[in-house]
C-alpha positions as CSV (number, residue, x, y, z in Angstrom):
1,X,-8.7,-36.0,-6.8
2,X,-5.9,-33.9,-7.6
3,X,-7.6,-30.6,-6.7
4,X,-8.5,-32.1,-3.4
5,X,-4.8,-32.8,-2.5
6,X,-3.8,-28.8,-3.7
7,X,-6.6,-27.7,-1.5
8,X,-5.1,-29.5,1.8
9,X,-1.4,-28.3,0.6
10,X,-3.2,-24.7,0.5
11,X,-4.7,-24.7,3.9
12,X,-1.4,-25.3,5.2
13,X,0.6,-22.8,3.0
14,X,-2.2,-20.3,4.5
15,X,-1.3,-21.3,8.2
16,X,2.6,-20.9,7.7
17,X,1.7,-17.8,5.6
18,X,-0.3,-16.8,8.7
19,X,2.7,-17.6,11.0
20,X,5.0,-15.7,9.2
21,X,2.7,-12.4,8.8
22,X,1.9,-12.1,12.7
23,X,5.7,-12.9,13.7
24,X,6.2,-9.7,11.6
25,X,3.5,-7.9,13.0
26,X,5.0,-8.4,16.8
27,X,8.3,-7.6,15.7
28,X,7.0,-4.2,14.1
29,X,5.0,-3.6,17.3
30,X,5.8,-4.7,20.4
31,X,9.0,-7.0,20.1
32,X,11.9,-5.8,22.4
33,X,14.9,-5.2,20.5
34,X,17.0,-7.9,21.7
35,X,14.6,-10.4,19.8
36,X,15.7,-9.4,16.5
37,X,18.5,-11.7,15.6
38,X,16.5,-14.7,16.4
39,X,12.9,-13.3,15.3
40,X,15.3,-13.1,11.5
41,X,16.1,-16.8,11.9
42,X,12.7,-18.1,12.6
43,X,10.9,-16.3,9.7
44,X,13.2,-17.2,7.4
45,X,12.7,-20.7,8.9
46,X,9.1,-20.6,8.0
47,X,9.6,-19.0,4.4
48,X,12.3,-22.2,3.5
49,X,9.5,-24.8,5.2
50,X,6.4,-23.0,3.0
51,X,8.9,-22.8,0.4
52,X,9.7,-26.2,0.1
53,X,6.4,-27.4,1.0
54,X,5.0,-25.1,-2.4
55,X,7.5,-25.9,-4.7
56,X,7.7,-30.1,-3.6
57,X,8.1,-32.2,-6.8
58,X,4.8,-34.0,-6.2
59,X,2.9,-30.4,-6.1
60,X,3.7,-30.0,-9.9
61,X,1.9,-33.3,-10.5
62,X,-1.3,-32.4,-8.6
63,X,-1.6,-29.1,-10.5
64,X,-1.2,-30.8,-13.6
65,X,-3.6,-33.4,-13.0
66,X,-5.6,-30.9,-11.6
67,X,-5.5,-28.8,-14.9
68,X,-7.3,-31.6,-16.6
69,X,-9.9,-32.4,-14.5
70,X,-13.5,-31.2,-14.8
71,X,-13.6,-27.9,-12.4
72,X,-16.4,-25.2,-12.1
73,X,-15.5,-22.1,-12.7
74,X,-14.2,-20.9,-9.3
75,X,-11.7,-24.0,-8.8
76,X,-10.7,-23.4,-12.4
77,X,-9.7,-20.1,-11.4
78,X,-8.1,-21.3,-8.3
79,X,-5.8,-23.4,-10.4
80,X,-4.6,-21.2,-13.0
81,X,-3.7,-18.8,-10.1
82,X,-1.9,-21.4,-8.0
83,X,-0.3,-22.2,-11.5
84,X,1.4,-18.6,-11.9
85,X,2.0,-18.7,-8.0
86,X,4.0,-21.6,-8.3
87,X,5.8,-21.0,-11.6
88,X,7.1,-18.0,-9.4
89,X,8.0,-19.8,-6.7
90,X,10.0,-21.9,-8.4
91,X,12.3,-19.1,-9.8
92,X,14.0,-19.3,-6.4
93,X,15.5,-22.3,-4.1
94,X,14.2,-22.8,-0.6
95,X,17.6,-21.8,0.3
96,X,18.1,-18.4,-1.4
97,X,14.5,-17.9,0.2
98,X,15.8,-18.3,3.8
99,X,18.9,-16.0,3.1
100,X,17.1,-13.1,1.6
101,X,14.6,-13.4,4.5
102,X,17.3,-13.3,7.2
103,X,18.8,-10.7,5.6
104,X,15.8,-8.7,4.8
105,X,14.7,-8.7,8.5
106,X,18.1,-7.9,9.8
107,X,18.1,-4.9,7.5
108,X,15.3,-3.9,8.5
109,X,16.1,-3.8,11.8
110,X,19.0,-2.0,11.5
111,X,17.1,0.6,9.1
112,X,14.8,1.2,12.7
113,X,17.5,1.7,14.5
114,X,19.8,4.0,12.4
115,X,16.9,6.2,10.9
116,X,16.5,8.5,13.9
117,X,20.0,8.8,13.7
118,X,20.5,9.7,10.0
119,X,23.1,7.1,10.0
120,X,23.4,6.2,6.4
121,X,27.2,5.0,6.3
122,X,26.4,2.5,9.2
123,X,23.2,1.4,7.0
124,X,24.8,0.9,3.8
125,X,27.0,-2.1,3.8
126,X,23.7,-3.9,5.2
127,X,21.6,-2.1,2.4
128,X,24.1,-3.4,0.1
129,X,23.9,-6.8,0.4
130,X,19.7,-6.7,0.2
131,X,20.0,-4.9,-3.6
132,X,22.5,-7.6,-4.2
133,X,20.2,-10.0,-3.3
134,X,17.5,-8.0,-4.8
135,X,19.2,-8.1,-8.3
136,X,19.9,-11.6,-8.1
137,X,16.7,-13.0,-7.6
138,X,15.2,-10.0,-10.5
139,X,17.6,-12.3,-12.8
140,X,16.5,-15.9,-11.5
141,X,13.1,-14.9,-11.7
142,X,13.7,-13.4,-15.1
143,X,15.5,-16.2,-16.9
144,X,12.5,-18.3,-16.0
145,X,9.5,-16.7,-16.2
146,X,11.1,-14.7,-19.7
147,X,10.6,-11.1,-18.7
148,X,13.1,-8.7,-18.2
149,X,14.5,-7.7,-14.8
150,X,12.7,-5.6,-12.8
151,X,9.2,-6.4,-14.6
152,X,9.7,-10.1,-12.6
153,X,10.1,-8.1,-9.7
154,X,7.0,-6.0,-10.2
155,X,5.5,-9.2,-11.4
156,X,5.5,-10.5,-7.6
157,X,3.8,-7.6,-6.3
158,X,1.3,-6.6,-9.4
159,X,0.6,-9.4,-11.9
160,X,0.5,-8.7,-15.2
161,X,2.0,-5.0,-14.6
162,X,5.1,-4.1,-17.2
163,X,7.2,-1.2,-16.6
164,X,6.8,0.0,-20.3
165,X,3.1,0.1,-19.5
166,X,3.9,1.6,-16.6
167,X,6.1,4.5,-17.7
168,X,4.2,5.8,-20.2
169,X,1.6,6.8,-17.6
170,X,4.0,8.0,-14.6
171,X,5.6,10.5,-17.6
172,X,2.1,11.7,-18.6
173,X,1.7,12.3,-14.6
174,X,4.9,14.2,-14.5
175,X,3.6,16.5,-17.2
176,X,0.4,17.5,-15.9
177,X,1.6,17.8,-12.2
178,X,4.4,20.2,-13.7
179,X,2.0,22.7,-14.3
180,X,-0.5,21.3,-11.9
181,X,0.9,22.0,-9.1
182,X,1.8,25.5,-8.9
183,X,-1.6,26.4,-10.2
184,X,-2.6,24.5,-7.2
185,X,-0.6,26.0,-5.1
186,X,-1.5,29.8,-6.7
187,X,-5.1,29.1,-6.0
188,X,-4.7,27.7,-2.5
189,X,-3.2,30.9,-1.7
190,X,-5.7,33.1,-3.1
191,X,-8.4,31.3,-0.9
192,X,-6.0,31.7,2.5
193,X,-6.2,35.2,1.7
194,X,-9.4,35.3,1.5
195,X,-10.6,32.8,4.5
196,X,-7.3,32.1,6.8
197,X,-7.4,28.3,7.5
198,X,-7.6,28.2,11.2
199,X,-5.1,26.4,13.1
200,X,-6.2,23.2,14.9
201,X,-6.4,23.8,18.5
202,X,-3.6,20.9,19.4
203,X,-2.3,19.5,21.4
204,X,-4.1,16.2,21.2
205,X,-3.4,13.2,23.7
206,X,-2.5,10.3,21.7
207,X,-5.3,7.9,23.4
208,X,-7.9,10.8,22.0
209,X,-6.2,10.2,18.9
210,X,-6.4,6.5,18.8
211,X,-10.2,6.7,20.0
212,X,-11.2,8.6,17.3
213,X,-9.1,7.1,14.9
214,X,-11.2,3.5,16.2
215,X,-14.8,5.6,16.0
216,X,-14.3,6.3,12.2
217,X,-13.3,2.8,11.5
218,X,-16.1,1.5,13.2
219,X,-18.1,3.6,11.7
220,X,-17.1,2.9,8.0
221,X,-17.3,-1.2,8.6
222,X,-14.1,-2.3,9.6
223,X,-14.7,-5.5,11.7
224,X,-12.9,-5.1,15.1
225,X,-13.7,-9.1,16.1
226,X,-11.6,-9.8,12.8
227,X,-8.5,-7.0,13.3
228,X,-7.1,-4.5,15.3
229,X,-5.5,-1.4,15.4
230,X,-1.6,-0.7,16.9
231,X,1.7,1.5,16.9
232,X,4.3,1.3,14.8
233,X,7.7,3.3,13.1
234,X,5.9,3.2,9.7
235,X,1.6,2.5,9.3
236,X,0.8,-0.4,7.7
237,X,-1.8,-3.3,6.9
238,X,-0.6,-6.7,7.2
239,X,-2.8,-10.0,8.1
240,X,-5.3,-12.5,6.7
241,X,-8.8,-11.7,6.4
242,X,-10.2,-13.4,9.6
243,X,-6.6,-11.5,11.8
244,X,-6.5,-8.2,10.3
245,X,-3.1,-6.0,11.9
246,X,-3.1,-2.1,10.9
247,X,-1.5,0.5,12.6
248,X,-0.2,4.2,12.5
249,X,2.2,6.8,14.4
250,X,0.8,9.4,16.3
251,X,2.5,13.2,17.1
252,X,0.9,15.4,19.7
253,X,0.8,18.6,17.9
254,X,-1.6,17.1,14.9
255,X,-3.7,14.7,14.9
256,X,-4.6,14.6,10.9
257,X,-1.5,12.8,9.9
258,X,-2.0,10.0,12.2
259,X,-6.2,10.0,11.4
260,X,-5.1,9.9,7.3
261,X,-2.9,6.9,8.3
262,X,-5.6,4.8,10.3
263,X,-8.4,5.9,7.3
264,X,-5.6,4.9,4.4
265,X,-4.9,1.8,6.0
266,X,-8.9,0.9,7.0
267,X,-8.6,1.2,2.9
268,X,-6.4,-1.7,2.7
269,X,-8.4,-3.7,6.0
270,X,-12.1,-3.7,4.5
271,X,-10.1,-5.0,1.8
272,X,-9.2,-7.8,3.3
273,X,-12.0,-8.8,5.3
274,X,-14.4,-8.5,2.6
275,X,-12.3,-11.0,0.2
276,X,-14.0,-14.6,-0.3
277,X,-13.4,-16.6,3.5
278,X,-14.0,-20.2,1.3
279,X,-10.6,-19.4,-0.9
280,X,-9.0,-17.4,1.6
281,X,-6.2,-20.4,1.3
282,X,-6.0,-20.2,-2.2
283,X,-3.7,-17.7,-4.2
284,X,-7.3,-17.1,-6.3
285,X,-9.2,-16.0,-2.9
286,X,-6.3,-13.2,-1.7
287,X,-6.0,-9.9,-3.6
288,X,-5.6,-9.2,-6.8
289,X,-2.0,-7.3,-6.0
290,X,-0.6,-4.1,-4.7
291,X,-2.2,-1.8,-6.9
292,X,-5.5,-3.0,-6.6
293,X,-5.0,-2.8,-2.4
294,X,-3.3,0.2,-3.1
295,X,-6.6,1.4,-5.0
296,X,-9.0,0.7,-1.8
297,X,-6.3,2.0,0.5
298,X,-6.5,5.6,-1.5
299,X,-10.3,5.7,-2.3
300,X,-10.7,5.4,1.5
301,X,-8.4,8.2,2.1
302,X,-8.0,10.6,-0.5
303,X,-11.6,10.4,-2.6
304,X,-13.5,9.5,0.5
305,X,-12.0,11.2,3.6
306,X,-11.0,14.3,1.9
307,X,-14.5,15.3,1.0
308,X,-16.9,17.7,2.5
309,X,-19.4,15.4,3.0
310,X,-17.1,13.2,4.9
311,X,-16.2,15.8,7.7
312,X,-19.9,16.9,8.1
313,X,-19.9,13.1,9.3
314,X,-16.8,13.8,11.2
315,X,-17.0,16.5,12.7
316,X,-19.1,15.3,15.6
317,X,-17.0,12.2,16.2
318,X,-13.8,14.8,16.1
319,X,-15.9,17.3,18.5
320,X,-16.3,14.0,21.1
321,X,-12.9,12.4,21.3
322,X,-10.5,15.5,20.8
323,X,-12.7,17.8,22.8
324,X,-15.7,20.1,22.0
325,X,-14.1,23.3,23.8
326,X,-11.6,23.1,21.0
327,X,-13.7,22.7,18.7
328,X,-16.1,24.9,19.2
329,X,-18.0,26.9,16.2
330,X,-16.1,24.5,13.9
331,X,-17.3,22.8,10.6
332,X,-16.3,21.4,7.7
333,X,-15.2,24.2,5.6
334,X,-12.4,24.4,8.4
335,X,-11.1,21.2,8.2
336,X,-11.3,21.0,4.6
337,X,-8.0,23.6,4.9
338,X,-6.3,21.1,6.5
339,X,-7.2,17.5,4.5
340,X,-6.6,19.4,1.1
341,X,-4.2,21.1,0.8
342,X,-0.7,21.1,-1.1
343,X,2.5,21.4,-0.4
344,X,6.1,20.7,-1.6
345,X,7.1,18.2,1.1
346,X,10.4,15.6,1.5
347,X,7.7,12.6,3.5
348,X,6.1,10.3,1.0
349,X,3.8,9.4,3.9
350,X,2.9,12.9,4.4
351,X,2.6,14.2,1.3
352,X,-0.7,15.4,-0.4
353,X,-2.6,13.7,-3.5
354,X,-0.9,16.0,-5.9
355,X,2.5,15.7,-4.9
356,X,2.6,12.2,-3.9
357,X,2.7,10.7,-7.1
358,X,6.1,12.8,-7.9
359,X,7.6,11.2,-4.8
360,X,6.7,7.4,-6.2
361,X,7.8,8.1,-9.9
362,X,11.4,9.2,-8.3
363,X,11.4,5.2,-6.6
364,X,10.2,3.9,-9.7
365,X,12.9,5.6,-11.8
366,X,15.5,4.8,-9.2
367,X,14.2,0.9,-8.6
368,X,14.7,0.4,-12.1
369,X,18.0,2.1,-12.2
370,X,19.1,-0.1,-8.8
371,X,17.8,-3.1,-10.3
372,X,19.6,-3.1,-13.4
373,X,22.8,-2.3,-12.0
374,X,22.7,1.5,-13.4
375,X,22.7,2.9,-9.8
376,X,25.1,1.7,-6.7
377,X,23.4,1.6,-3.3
378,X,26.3,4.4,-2.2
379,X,25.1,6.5,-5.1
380,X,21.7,6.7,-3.8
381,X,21.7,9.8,-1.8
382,X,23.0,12.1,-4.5
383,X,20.8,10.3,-6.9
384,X,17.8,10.9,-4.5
385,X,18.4,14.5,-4.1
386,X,18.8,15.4,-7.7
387,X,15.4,13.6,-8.1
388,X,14.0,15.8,-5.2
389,X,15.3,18.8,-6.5
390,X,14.1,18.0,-10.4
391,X,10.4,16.9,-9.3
392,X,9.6,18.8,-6.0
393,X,12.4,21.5,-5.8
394,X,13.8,20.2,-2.3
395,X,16.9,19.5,-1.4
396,X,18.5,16.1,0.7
397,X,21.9,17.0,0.9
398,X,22.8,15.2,4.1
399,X,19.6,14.3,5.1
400,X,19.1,10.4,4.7
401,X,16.5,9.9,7.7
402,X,14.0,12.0,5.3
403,X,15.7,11.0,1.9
404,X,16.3,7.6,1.4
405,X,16.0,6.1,4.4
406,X,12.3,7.6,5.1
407,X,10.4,4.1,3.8
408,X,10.9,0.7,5.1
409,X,10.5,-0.7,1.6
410,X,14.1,-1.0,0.1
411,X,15.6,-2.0,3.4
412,X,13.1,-4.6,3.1
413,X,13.9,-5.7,0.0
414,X,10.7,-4.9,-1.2
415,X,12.0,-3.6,-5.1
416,X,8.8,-3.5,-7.6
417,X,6.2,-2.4,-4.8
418,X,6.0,1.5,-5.1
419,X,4.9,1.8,-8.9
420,X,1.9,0.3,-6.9
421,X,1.0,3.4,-4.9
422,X,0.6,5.6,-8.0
423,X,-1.0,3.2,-10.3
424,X,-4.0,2.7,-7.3
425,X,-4.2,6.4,-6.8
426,X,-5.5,5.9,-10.7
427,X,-7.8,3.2,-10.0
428,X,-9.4,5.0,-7.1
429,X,-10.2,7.9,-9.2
430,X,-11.4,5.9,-11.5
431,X,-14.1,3.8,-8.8
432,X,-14.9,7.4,-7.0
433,X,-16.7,8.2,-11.0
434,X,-18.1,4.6,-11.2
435,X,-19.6,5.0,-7.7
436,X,-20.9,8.4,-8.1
437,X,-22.3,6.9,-11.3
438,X,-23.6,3.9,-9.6
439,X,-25.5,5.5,-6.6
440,X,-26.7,9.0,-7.2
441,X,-26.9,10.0,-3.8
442,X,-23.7,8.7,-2.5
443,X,-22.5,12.4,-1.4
444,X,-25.9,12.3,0.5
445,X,-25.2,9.1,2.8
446,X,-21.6,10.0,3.3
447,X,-22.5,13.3,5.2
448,X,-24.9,11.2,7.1
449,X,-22.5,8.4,8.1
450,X,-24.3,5.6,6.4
451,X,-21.6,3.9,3.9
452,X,-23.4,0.3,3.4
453,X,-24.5,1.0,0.2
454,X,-21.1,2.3,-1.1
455,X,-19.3,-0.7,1.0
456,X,-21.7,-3.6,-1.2
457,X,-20.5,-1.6,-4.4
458,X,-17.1,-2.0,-4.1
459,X,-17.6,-5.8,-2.4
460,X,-19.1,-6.8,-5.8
461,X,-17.3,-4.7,-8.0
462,X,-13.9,-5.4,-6.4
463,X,-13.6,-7.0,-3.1
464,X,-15.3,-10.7,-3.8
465,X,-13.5,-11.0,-7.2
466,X,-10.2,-11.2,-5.2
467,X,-7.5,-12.7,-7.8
468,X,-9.9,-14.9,-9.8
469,X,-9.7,-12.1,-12.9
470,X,-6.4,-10.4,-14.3
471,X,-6.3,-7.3,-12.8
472,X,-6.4,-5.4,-16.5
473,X,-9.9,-7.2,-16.0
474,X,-10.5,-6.3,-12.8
475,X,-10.0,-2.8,-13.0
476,X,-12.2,-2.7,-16.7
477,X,-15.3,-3.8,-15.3
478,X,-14.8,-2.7,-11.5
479,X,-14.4,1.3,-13.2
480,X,-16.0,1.1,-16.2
481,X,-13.0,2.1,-18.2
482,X,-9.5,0.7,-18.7
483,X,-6.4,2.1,-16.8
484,X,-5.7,5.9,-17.4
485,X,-4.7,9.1,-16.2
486,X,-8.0,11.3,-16.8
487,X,-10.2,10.2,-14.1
488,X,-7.2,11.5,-11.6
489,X,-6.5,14.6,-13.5
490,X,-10.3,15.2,-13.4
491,X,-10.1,14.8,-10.0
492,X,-7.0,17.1,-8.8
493,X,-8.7,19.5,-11.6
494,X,-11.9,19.9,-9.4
495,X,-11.1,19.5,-6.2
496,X,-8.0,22.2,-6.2
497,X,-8.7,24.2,-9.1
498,X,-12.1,24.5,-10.0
């Protein structure tokens, strides 16, 4: 049976795929910096052997033999899946694979090492050769799967997503956020004036951090006997769904930054670990892209953990890890200061739920720009701070560590991911309504801690459908309502201005 034979051929592809993600993991966390040049050759070893074990000639005769036997519903959704996995794959040779890895990682590695230095001119013959690579595979991968450039490159991280789609909704973003934000800003200020925010009582020990950061996740389900929680130059999510890897950075003087981080990327764990175990080794049984992770990443953070009801919660665990004496007398009014707030800022990472949108249209508009050959890798700078300065009113001049060089995205190649982070940003508004709508008392059990009932919602709404719908799907019957801009703009609306 034909099916049988892709199922084995999966269960291996999962193990390399397993390999290659916890390699990665090590060398973001805890690998010495002498390991790097051969830590580049081994994981591009791995992603020639899955490459070539994916793309084998026999594998095209299994799935079509496969597309013509009699399958229930799931295994006919595991098929059509592996179908548009491996008409990607084979855009690209085993051999281009293993050269864009190598020199993926290596830039990567150098982009660690020269950031804290605001070396740009020492980065950029490296970065140069990744957008080179980056372009060419956008035209391989173009030429045969008949979409234009950089849509095949979003198409590897968001299936089904089109930058003219796309566009349309970013520019509607820019509008409202034009006059959005200062509004916001106007009324933030009238209610400093009226109640001062109180500054947190820092400084806070990064173990005190980390505990409390591990409390909350406990607390809102994430399954430590399936993940774990480390340090690293940039947070992230990364893993399978039985070996989940997360992390954040920690500073002394604050500890909210770092507790956003950990809460964002529980988002993207619980995501995960709640995806169907049986077809975890299937394409069908992992997630439905980067805007649907995004989604769960940014309901966890910004419509969950930003809430009233979610410090009331809190505030007790914040009181025991960081220190009652310094927390004395305080509630959730005073933390809500803190957690919502806006402000013009150059850090994506940092940046609030109004402002953060602006900073991924400026990548979208510049990826495209890169990507078609309309912007040269030295130009980026001056391009970057022109785009600052139009959409956030800051300035870059001369400062690469927190212009261009602040993700770890383009140095790793990764060209079609940040439309992503906006379009889940959407999505979660858009679930926060649906949930409210589904379980009337939700505010109710978030103040008292108890998230089961909102965690089964978004399992069968979201998290058990994994990549057996199209995500246009997906997101219609998960929300209630197809993608859009209004459920966000509601959002911003009430929480900063009404």
């Amino acid at each position: 049976m034909s099916f049988a034979k892709l199922d084995a051929l999966n269960r291996r592809l999962e193990a390399l795929d397993h390999a290659q993600l916890m390699l990665a993991v090590d060398e973001a966390v805890m690998m010495p910096p002498g390991g790097g040049g051969k830590r580049a050759e081994a994981m591009a070893t791995l992603a020639a052997m899955a490459h070539e074990l994916a793309t084998a000639p026999e594998v095209a005769d299994w799935l079509a033999a496969a597309e013509a036997e009699d399958l229930d519903a799931e295994r006919r959704a595991a098929v059509v899946e592996f179908r548009r996995q491996h008409r990607n794959l084979n855009c690209l040779s085993s051999d281009f694979v293993a050269r864009q890895v190598e020199a993926r990682i290596r830039c990567e590695q150098l982009w660690r090492e020269l950031r804290p230095k605001n070396d740009w001119n020492g980065f950029l013959p490296t970065f140069e050769g990744v957008v080179a690579l980056a372009r060419e595979e956008a035209e391989r991968r173009a030429e045969a799967l008949g979409l234009a450039p950089y849509d095949a490159m979003i198409e590897q991280y968001d299936p089904g997503s089109r930058a003219a789609a796309i566009a349309p909704l970013f520019d509607d973003l820019k509008t409202f956020l034009a006059d959005f934000v200062p509004a916001a800003l106007a009324a933030q200020e009238r209610r400093r004036t009226a109640r001062p925010a109180r500054p947190l009582p820092g400084p806070f020990a990064i173990d005190d951090q980390k505990r409390l950061g591990l409390a909350l996740m406990e607390a809102i389900g994430f399954d430590f006997n399936r993940g774990r929680l480390d340090i690293s130059h940039h947070p992230f999510c990364n893993g399978i769904s039985d070996d989940v890897r997360m992390t954040t950075r920690y500073e002394s003087d604050g500890f909210v930054p770092a507790l956003m981080g950990i809460l964002h990327e529980t988002g993207h764990g619980l995501y995960e670990q709640n995806l169907p175990r049986a077809w975890s080794h299937w394409p069908s049984g992992k997630a439905r892209g980067m805007a649907l992770h995004e989604s769960q990443s940014l309901f966890q953070e910004t419509q969950l953990a930003r809430r009233r009801e979610f410090w009331e919660f809190a505030m007790p665990h914040v009181r025991r890890h960081l220190g009652p004496a310094k927390f004395d007398g305080w509630n959730a009014d005073d933390m809500l200061a803190h957690v919502q707030r806006v402000a013009h800022g150059l850090i994506r990472v940092d940046a609030d739920e109004a402002t953060y949108p602006l900073h991924i249209i400026l990548r979208f508009e510049m990826e495209r720009e890169l990507i078609a050959g309309k912007l040269s890798p030295a130009d980026v700078p001056a391009r970057w701070d022109e785009a600052m300065g139009s959409l956030l009113g800051l300035s870059t001049v001369g400062n690469f560590k927190d212009g261009p060089m602040q993700d770890v995205h383009w140095p790793s190649g990764a060209f079609g991911y940040f439309p992503s982070y906006a379009l889940g940003a959407l999505i979660a508004a858009q679930m926060w309504e649906a949930a409210g709508r589904a379980i009337p008392d939700l505010p109710a059990q978030i103040a008292a801690g108890d998230f089961a009932a909102l965690n089964d919602w978004r399992r069968a709404g979201i998290w058990s459908k994994a990549s057996m719908l199209p995500a246009d799907r997906l997101i219609r019957e998960g929300t209630g309502a197809p993608l859009a801009t209004a459920a966000f703009k509601r959002h911003l609306t009430a929480r900063y201005l009404d």
